[in-house]
C-alpha positions in Angstrom: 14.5 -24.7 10.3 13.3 -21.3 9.1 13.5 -19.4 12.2 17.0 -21.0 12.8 18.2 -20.4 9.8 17.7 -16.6 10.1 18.8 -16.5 13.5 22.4 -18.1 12.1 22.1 -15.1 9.7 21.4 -12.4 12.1 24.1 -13.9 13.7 27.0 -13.7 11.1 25.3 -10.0 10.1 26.3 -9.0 13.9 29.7 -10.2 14.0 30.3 -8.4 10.7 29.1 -4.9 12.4 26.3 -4.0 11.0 23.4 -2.1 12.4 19.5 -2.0 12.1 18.1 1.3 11.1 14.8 1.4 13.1 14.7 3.4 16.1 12.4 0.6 17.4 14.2 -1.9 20.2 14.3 -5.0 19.7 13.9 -5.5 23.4 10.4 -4.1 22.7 9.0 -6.2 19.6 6.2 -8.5 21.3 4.7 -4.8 22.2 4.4 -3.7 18.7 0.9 -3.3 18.1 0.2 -4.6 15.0 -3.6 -4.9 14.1 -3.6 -7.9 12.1 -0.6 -10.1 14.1 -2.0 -10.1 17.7 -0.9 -12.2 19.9 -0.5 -16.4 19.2 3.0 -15.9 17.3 6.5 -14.7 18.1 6.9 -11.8 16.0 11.1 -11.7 16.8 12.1 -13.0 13.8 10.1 -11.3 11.1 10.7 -8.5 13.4 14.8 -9.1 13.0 15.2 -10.3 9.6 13.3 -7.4 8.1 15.3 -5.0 10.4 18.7 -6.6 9.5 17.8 -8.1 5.6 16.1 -4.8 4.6 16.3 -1.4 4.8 14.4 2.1 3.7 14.7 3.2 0.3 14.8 6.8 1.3 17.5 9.3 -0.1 18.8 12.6 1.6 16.5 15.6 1.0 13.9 13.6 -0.3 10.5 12.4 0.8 9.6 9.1 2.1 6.1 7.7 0.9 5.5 4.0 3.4 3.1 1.8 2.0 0.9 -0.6 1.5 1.6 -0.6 -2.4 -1.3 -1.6 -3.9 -3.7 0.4 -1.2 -6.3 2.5 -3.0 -5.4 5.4 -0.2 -1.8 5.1 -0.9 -2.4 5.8 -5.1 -4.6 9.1 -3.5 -1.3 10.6 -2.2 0.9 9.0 -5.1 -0.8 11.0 -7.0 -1.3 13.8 -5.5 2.9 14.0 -4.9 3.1 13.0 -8.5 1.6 16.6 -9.4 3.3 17.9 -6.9 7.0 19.7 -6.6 8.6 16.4 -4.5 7.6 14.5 -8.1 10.8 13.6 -8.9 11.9 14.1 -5.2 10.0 11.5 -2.9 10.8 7.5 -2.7 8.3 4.9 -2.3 9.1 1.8 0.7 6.4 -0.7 -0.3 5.4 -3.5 2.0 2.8 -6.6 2.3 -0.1 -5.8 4.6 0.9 -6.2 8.5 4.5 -6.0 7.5 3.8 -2.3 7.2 3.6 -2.0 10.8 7.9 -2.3 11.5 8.3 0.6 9.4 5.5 3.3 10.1 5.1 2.6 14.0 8.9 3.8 14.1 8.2 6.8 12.3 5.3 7.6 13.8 6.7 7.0 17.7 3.9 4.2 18.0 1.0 6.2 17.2 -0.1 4.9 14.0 0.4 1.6 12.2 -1.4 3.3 9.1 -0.6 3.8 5.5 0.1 5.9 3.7 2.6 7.6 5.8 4.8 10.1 4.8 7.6 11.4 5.9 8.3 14.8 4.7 12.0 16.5 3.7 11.7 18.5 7.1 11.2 15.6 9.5 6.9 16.2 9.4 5.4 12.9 9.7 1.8 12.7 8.4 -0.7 9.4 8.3 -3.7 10.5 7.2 -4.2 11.1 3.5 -6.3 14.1 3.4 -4.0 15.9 6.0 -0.9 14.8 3.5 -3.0 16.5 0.3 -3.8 19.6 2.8 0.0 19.8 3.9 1.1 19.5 -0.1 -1.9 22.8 -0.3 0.0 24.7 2.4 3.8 24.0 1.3 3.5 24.5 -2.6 0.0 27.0 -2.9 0.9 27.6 -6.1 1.8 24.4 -7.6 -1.1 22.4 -5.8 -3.3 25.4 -4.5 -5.8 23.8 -7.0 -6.1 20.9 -4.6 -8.6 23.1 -2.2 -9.2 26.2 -4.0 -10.0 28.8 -1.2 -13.8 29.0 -2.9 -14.8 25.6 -3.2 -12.1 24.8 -0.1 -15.4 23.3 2.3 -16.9 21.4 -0.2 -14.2 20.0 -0.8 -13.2 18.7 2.1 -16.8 17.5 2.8 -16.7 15.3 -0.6 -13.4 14.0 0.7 -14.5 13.2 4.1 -17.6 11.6 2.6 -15.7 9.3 -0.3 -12.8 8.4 2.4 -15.6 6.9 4.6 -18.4 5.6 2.5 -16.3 4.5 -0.7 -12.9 3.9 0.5 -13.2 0.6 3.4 -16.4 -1.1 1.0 -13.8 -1.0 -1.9 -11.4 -2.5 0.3 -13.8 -4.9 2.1 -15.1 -6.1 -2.0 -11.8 -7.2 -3.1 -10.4 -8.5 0.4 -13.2 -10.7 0.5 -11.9 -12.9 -2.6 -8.7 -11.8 -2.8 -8.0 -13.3 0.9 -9.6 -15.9 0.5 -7.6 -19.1 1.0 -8.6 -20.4 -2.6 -7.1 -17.4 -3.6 -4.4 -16.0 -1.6 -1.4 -17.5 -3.4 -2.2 -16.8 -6.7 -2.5 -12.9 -5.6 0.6 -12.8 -3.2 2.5 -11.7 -6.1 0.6 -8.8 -6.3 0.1 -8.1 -3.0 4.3 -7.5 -2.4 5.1 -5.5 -5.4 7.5 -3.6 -4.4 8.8 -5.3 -1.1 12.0 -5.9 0.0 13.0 -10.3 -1.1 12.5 -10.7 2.7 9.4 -9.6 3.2 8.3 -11.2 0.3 10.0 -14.6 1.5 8.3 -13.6 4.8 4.8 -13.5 3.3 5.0 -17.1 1.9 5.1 -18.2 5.5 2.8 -15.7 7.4 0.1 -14.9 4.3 -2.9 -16.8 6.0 -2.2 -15.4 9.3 -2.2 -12.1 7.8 -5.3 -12.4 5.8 -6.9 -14.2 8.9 -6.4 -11.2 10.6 -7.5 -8.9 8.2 -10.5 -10.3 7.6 -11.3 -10.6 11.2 -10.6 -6.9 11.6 -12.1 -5.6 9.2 -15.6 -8.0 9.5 -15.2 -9.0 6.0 -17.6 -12.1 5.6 -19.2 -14.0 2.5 -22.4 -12.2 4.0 -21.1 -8.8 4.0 -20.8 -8.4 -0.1 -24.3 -7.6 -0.6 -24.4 -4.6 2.2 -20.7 -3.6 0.7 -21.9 -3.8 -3.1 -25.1 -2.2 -1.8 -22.6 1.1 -0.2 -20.3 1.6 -3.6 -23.4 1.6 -5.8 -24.8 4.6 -3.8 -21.6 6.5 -4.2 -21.5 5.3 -8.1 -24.9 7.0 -8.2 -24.1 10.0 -6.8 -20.9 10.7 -8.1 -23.4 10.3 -11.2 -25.9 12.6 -10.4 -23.1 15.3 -9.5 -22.0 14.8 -13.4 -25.0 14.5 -15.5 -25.0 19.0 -15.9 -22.1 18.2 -17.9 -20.1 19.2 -16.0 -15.7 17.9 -16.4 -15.2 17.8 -12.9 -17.0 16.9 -9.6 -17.1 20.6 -8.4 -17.1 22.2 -12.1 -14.5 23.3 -14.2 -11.6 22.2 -11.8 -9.9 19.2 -10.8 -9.8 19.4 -7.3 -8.6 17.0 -4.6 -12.3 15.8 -4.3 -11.4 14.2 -8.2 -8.4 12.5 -6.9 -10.3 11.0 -4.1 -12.8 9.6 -6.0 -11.3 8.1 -9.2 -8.2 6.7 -6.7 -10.6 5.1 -4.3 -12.6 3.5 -7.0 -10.0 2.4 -9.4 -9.7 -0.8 -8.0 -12.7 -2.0 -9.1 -12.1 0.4 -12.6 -8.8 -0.7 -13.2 -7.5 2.0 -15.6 -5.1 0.5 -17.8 -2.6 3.3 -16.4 -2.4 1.4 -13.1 -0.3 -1.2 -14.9 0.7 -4.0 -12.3 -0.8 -2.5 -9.5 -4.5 -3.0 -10.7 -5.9 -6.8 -10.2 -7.9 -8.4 -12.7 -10.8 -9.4 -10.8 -11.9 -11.4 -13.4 -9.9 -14.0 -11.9 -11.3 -13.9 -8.5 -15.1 -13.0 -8.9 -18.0 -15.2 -9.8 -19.7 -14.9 -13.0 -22.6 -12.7 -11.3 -20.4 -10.4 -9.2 -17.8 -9.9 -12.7 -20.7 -8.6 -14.6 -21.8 -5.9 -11.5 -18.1 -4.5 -12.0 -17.9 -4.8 -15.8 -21.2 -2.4 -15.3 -19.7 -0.2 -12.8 -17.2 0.3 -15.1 -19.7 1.5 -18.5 -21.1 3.7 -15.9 -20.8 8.0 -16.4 -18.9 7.5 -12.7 -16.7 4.5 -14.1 -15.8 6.2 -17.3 -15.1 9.4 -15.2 -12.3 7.4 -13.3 -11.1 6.0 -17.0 -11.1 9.5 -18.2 -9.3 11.3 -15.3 -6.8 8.4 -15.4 -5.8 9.1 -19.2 -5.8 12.8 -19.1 -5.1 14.1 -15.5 -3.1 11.2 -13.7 1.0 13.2 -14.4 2.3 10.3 -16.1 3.7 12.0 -19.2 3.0 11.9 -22.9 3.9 8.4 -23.6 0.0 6.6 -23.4 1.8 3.7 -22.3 3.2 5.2 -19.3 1.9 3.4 -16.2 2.0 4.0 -12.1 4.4 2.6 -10.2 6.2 2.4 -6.7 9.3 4.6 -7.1 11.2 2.5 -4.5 14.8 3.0 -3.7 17.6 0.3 -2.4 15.9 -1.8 -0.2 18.0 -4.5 0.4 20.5 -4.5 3.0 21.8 -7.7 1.7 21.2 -9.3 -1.6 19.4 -12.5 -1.8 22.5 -14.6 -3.7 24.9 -13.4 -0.7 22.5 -15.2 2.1 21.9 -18.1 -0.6 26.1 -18.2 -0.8 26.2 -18.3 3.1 23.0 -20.6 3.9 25.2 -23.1 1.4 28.5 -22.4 3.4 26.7 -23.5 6.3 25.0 -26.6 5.1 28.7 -27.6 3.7 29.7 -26.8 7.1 27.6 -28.8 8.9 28.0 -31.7 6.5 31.5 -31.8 7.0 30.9 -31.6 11.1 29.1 -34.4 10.7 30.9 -36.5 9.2 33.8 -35.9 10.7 32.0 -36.8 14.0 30.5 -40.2 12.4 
């Protein structure tokens, strides 16, 4: 019934004229590589009614952020374009995990499925976070030359490469380990699809286990993996520790650097400043007793109360303290959700006159 009923909608939508967006065909969908829907489903009709239901948020002149919304390497270039001159000039499309995939594999002529993604106000299409901070460095040196500061510019880059790769995927793996979990995974779909279009997010009641099936596969997240994962963040904790103990109000001194963004936005999901509003998840509600006390610690720590502190006084969000983040998304809908409700009940009266008149 679900799969028909969209096809009757992508039906009607034709015959009324309109026109997908995506520069992907649909001729081509079961190709679309995307890492955590392999093959054993028919991707066609997620595949149409996002292309035909939805649509990006993006405005002329403006730059176009795709995400995950709730990724800890999405918030790193949020922020960084939050202190940036495309601040008030940049939109946010959000979307579940796998989702994703229909809108950056367009953009990125099938090269990359990753987020963040941005496409920039001259066509530049970047995937990589670092090389979106480096391309903010390039464009505005004056306005985010503090970013990689020509003297400190290596060290920089090497504490980047370092937190990308050692704190980043752990983070990840921590909280996709209960968060996926099938216990879980509908209490935190609502948190998971901030942001989305209604039919992604009507899309994710039906393919959330697949999903998180997927991703767990992918990314070899196990009950047995916590400890080795738990074992990887603490080393950074420590070291991001012993890098602050001289007193020191930064990680390289007396400069915020891109190196500081890196590090408080890769751990702030197990932090949660109170300035990530919706888009931080109380883990309290997911973790055993044991595990909830390791975090709560991580949290009292001189690395932990860095993130708090960077947060509160570096994060752009204004003067109000109760200013929080949050995904500047534009008009995503193509077609309001009461307008297919209204015409899924046409039909059904339709087809309930048919068949009575045939009985």
């Amino acid at each position: 019934f679900f799969r028909l009923s969209f096809c009757v909608q992508i039906a009607v939508l034709k015959m009324s004229e309109l026109k997908p967006q995506s520069a992907v065909s649909v001729q081509n969908v079961q190709t679309i590589p995307i890492r955590f829907i392999q093959s054993g489903g028919d991707l066609r009709v997620p595949f149409l009614a996002v292309q035909w239901f939805s649509q990006p948020g993006n405005r002329e002149g403006f730059a176009r952020l795709i995400s995950i919304g709730v990724s800890h390497y999405v918030e790193k270039v949020r922020w960084a374009l939050d202190l940036s001159p495309l601040s008030g000039r940049y939109t946010e499309d959000a979307h579940p995990p796998g989702l994703h995939s229909f809108a950056t594999l367009p953009v990125t002529g099938g090269k990359s499925s990753m987020t963040p993604t941005v496409v920039f106000p001259d066509g530049q299409v970047l995937w990589d976070s670092t090389a979106i901070l480096q391309r903010l460095c390039k464009n505005y040196p004056e306005q985010c030359g503090w970013l990689y500061p020509p003297d400190l510019r290596e060290e920089v880059l090497k504490w980047e490469e370092y937190l990308d790769e050692v704190l980043g995927a752990p983070v990840r793996q921590f909280g996709y380990c209960f968060v996926l979990r099938p216990s879980n995974l509908r209490r935190s779909l609502g948190w998971f699809t901030q942001g989305a279009s209604w039919i992604e997010r009507l899309l994710m009641r039906f393919m959330a286990t697949r999903i998180a099936t997927r991703m767990m596969a992918s990314m070899k997240i196990t009950p047995e993996s916590v400890p080795a994962v738990l074992k990887d963040i603490r080393a950074v904790w420590d070291k991001v520790g012993q890098q602050l103990q001289d007193g020191r109000p930064f990680l390289l001194g007396d400069r915020m650097t891109a190196a500081d963004i890196s590090f408080a936005s890769l751990a702030q999901p197990l932090v949660t400043p109170p300035q990530m509003g919706s888009l931080a998840l109380d883990y309290s509600a997911f973790l055993p007793e044991d595990l909830w006390a390791e975090v709560l610690a991580m949290r009292a720590s001189p690395a932990g109360q860095f993130v708090l502190r960077l947060y509160s006084t570096q994060r752009g969000l204004g003067s109000d303290p109760a200013a929080t983040v949050h995904i500047k998304s534009g008009q995503r809908d193509r077609v309001p959700l009461p307008l297919v409700g209204v015409s899924m009940l046409g039909l059904g009266v339709a087809a309930a006159v048919l068949a009575r008149l045939l009985w």
